[in-house]
C-alpha positions in Angstrom: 15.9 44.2 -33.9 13.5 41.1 -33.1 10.3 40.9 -32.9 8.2 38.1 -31.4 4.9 36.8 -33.3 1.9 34.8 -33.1 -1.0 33.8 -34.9 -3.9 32.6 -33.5 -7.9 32.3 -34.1 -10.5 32.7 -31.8 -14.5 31.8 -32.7 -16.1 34.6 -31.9 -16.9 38.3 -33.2 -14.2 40.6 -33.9 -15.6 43.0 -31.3 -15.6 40.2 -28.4 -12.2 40.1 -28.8 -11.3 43.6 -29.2 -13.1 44.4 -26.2 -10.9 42.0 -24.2 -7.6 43.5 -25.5 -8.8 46.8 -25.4 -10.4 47.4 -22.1 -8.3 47.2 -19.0 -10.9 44.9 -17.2 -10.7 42.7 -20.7 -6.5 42.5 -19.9 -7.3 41.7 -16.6 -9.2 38.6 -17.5 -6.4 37.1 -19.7 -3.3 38.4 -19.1 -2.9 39.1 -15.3 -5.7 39.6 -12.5 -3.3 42.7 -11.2 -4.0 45.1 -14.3 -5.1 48.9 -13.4 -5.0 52.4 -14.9 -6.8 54.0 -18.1 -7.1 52.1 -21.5 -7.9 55.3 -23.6 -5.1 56.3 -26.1 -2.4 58.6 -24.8 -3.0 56.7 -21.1 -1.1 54.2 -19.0 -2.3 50.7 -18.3 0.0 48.9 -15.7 0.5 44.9 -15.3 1.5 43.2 -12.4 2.4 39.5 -12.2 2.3 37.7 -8.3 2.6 34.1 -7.3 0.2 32.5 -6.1 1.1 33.4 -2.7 0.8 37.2 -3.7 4.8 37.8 -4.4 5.1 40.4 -6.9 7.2 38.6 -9.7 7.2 41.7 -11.8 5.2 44.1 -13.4 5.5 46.6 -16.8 3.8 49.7 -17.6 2.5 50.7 -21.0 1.7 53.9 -23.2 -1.4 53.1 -25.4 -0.5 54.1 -28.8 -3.7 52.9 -30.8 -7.2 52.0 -30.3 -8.8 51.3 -33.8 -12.2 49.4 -33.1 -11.7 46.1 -33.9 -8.9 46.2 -35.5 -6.3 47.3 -33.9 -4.3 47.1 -30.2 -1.2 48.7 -29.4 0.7 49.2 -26.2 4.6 50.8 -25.8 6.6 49.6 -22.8 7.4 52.7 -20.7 8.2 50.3 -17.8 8.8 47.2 -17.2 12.4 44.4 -17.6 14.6 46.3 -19.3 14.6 43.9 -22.5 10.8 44.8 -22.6 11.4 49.2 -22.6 10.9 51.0 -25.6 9.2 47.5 -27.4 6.1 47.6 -28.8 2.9 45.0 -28.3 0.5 45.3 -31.2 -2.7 43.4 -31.9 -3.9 43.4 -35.2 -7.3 41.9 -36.1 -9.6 40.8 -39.0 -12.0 38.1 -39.6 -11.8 34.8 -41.5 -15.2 33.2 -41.3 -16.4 32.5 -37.9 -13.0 33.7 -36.9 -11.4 36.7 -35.5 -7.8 36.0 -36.7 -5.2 38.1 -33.9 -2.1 39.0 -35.8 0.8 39.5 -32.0 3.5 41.1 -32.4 6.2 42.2 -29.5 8.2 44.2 -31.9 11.2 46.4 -31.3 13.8 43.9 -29.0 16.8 45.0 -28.8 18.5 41.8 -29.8 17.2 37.9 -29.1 18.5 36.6 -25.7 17.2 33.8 -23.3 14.5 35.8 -21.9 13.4 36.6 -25.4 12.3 32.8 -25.8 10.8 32.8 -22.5 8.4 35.9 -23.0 7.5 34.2 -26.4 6.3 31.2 -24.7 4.6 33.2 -22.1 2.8 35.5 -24.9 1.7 31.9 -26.7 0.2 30.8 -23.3 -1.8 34.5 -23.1 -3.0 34.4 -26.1 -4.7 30.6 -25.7 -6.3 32.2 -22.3 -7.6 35.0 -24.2 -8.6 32.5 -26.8 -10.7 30.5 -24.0 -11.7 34.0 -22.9 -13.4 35.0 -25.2 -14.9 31.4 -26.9 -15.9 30.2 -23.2 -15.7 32.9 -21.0 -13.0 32.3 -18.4 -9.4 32.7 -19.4 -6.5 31.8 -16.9 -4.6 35.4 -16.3 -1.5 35.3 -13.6 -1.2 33.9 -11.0 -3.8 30.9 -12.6 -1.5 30.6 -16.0 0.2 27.9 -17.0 4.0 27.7 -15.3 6.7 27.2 -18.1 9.6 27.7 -15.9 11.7 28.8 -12.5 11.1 32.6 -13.8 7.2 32.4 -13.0 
């Protein structure tokens, strides 16, 4: 298995930033604008990515698995790339200072291909938009991320 991770630290209270990975208008403001369905544990939250132009580039649906205030995100791919079923997202959170530190992981790949390294990327980008999010209040969700490639 393989598991994709990031670290990153955002200045701002722990519950600022659990609010915006736990709430699907939160998601909607950092990962993509196209995010619907029910953010209570045992529900589906869908994502949909579009170009600019509105082409849907893809989207993935996800079971959440946890809710623990402020500490504590995690979502399991029920749809979605195949590469990206049965993996888990989880967001684990504490504070260090005037921190909230955000422990990513995309756990549970199958094995590490090309599209591995792009979704790794992709998740680095996400989590600086929910980092300007949540320190300045506007985050750049799809279609207004930053374009690493000809697969977005």
């Amino acid at each position: 298995m393989t598991d994709i991770i990031h670290r990153v630290g955002i200045k701002a209270p722990i519950s600022e930033v659990y609010k915006a990975l736990a709430s699907v208008e939160g998601v909607a403001s950092w990962w993509t604008r196209s995010t619907t369905g029910n953010s209570a544990v045992g529900k589906t939250i869908r994502v949909q990515f579009n170009s600019k132009e509105g082409k849907e580039i893809g989207s993935m649906d996800m079971l959440v698995k946890a809710l623990e205030q402020d500490k504590k995100v995690h979502w399991h791919f029920t749809g979605g790339p195949e590469e990206w079923i049965g993996t888990d997202a989880v967001f684990n959170l504490h504070a260090e200072g005037d921190h909230t530190i955000v422990l990513f992981g995309h756990r549970n790949w199958k094995e590490a291909v090309e599209f591995t390294a792009h979704c790794s990327m992709k998740w680095a980008i996400f989590l600086l938009s929910l980092k300007n999010l949540v320190e300045t209040g506007e985050g750049s969700p799809s279609p207004d991320d930053i374009k690493i490639d000809n697969w977005n």
